[in-house]
VOPAGU-2260 file (C-alpha; in pm, 1 decimal, decimal comma):
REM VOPAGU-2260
SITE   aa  ch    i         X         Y         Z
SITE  UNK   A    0    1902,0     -66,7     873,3
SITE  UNK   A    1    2001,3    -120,9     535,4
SITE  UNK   A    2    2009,0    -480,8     370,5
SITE  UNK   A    3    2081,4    -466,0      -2,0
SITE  UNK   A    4    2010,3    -866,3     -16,0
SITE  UNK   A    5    1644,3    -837,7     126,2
SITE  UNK   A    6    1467,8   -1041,1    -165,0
SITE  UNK   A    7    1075,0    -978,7    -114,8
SITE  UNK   A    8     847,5   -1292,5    -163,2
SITE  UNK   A    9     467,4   -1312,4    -155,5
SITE  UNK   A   10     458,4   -1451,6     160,2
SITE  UNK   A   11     619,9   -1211,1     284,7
SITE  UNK   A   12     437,8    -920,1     115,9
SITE  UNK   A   13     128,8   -1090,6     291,8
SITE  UNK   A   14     285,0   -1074,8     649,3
SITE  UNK   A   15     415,4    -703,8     575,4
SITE  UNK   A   16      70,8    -581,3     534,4
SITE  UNK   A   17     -79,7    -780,7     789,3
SITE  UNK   A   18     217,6    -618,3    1013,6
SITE  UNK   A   19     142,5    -271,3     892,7
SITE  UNK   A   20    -212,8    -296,5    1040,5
SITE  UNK   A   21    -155,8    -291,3    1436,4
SITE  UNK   A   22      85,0      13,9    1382,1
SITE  UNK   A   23     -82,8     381,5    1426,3
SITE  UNK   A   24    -111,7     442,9    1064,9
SITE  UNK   A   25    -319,9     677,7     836,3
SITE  UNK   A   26    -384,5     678,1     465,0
SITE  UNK   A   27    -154,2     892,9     292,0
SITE  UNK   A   28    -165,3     981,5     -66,4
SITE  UNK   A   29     182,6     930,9    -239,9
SITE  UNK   A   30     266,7     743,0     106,7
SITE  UNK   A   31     523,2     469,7     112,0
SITE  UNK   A   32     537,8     411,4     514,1
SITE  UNK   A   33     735,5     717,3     562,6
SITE  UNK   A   34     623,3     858,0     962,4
SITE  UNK   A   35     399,0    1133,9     936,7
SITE  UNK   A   36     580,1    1486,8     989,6
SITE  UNK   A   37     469,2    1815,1     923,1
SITE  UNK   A   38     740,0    1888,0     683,3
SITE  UNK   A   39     618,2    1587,1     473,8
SITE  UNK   A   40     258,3    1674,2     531,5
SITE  UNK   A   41     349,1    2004,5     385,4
SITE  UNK   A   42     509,5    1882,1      98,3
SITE  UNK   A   43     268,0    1626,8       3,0
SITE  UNK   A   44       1,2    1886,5       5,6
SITE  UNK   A   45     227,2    2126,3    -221,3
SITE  UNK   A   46     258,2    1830,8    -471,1
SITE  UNK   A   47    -110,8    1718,7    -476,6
SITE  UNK   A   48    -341,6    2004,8    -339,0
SITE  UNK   A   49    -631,3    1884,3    -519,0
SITE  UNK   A   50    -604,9    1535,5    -247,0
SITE  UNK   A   51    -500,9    1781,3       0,0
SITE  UNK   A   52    -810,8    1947,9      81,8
SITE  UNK   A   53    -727,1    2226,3     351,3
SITE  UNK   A   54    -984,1    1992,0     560,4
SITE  UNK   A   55    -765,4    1657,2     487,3
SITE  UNK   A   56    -431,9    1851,2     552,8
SITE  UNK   A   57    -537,5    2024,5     872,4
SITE  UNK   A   58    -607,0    1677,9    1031,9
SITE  UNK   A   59    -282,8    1515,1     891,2
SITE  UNK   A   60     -90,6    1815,8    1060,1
SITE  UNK   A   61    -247,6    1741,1    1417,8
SITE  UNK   A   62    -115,6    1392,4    1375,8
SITE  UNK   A   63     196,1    1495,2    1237,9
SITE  UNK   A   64     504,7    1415,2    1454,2
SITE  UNK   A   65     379,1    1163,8    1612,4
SITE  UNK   A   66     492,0     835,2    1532,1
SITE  UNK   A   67     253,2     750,9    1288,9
SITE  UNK   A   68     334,8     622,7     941,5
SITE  UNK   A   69     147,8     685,5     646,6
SITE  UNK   A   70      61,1     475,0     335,1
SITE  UNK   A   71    -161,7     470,6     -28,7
SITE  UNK   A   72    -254,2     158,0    -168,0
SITE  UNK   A   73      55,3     107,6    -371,5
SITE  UNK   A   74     256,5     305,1    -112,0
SITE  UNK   A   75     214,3     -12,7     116,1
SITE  UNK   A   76     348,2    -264,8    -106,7
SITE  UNK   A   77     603,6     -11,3    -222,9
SITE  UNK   A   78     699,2      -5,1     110,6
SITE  UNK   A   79     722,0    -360,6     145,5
SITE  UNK   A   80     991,1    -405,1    -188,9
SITE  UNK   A   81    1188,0    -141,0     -29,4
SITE  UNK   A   82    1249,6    -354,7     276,8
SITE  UNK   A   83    1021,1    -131,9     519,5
SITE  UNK   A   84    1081,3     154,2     335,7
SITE  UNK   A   85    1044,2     522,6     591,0
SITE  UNK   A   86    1281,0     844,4     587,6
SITE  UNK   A   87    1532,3     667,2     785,6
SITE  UNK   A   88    1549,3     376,4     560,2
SITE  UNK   A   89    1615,2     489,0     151,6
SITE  UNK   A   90    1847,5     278,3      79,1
SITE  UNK   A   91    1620,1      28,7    -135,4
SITE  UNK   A   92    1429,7     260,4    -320,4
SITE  UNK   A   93    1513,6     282,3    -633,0
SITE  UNK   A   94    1261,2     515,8    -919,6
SITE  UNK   A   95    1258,5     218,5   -1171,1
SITE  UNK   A   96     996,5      11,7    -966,8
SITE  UNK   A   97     843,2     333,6    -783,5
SITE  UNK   A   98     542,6     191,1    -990,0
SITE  UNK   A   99     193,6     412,2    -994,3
SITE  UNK   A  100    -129,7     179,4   -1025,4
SITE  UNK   A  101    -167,6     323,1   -1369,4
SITE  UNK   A  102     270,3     225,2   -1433,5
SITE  UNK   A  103     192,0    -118,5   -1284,6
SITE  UNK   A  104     -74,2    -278,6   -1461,2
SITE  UNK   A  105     184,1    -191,9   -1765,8
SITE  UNK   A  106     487,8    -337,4   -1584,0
SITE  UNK   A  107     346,3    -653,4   -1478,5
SITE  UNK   A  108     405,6    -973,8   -1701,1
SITE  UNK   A  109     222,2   -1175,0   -1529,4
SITE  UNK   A  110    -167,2   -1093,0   -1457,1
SITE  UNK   A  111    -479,8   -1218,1   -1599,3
SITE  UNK   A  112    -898,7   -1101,7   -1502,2
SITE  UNK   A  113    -992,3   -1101,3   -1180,0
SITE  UNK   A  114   -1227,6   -1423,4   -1231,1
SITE  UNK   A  115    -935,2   -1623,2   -1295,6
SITE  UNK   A  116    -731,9   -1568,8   -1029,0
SITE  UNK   A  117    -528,9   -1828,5    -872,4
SITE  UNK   A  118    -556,1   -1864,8    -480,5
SITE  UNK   A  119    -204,4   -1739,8    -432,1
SITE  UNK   A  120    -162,1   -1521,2    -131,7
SITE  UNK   A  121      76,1   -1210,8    -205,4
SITE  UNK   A  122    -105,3   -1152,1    -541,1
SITE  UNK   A  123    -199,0    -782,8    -616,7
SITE  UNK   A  124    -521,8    -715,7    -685,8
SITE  UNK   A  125    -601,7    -395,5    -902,0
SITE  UNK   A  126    -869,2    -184,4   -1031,5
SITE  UNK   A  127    -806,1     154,6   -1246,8
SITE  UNK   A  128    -654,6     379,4    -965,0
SITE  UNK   A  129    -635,5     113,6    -689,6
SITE  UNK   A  130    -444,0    -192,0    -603,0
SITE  UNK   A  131    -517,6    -434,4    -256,6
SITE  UNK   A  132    -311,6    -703,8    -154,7
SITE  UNK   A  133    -476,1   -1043,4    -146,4
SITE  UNK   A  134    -383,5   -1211,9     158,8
SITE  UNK   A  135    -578,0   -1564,1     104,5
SITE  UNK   A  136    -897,3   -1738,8     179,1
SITE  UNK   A  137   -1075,1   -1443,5     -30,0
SITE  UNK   A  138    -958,1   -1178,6     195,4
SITE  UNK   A  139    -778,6    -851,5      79,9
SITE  UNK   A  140    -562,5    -627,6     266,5
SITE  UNK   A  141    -683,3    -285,2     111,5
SITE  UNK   A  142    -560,3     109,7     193,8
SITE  UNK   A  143    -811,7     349,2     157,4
SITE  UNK   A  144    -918,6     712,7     240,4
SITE  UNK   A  145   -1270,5     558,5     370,5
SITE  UNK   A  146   -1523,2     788,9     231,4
SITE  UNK   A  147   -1839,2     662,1     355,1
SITE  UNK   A  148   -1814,7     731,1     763,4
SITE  UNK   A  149   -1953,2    1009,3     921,1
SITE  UNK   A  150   -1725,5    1085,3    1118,9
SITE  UNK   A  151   -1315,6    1157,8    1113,1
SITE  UNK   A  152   -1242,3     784,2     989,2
SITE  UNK   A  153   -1328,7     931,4     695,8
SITE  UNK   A  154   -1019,0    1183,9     662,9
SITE  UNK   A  155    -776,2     926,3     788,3
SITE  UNK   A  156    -809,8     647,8     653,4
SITE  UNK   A  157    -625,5     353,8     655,0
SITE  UNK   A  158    -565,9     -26,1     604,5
SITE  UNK   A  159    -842,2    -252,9     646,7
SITE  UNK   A  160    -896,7    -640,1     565,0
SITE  UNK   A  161   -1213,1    -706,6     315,9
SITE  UNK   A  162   -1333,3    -974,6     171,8
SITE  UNK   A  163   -1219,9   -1001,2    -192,1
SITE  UNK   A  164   -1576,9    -877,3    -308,5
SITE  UNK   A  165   -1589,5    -582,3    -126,3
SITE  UNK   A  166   -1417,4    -407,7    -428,6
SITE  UNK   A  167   -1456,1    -419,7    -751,5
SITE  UNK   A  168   -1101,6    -546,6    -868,3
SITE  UNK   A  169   -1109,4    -623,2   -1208,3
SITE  UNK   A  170    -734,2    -770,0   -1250,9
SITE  UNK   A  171    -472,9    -973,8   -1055,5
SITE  UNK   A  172    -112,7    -933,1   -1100,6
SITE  UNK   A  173     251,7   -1077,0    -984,9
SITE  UNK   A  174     447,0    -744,7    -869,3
SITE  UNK   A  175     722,2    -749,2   -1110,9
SITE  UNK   A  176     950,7    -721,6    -833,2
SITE  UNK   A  177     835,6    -972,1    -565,4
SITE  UNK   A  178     916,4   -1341,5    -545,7
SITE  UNK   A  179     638,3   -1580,9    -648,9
SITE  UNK   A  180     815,8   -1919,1    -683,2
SITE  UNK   A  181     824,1   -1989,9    -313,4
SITE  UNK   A  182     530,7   -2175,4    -198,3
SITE  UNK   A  183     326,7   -1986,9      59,6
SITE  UNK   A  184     175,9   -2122,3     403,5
SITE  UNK   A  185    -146,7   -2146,6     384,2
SITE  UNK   A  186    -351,5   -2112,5     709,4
């Protein structure tokens, strides 16, 4: 459903992630929420095939079709900005803020080291390559390809909550297009 007035806060980015979690979700590199299909597995894996190991795209195509959506760790809040962005909902996105992690830390006027963040829920947290979303009381909403299981966790993937040291984040930012004036709850 399209709503060109959706204005995204940091509270909300918070309770977006937190949402994304109890739906059947994988990671998915250059994934902004979009459901998994084989025609999109297909053409991710055409676009990065050094990600797309034959192995990592054989087990995206058995869950392709589905239901299940698929996200990277910018793809998420991405996602979020574009008002729960998925092939049946475009109508937000728009190229100037389809941000990379590397376009980001460039675009963002307000950020500082990670050792001075503020406790402000809805604040990105980002390392070179990776971004997490801090959701308060030192905890981070983070999407990852998990690469240390042993078993097929570590081919899908997904969002998990860490604490804050679990990574090691070196900046904080304000997304450049999420609202940080409103206070947010705190628990």
């Amino acid at each position: 459903m399209e709503n060109k007035s959706f204005v995204p806060t940091a509270q909300g980015l918070v309770d977006y992630v937190k949402s994304c979690m109890k739906v059947p979700h994988i990671y998915l590199w250059d994934g902004n929420g979009q459901y998994v299909t084989t025609e999109l597995v297909n053409e991710l894996a055409a676009k990065f095939p050094d990600w797309y190991t034959p192995e990592k795209k054989a087990v995206r195509l058995t869950l392709a079709d589905k239901g299940i959506r698929g996200w990277d760790c910018i793809g998420i809040i991405k996602s979020y900005i574009w008002n729960d962005y998925h092939q049946d909902n475009t109508a937000l996105y728009s190229k100037e803020n389809d941000y990379s992690t590397r376009t980001l830390i460039k675009a963002a006027k307000i950020q500082g080291p990670i050792e001075d963040m503020p406790e402000k829920p809805g604040l990105v947290l980002w390392k070179p390559g990776h971004v997490g979303v801090y959701i308060g009381d030192g905890q981070v909403i983070d999407v990852a390809c998990v690469t240390h299981a042993t078993d097929i966790t570590h081919l899908v993937g997904g969002i998990q909550q860490l604490p804050i040291e679990a990574t090691a984040w070196t900046h904080w930012l304000e997304y450049p297009e999420i609202d940080y004036s409103e206070g947010t709850k705190q628990d």
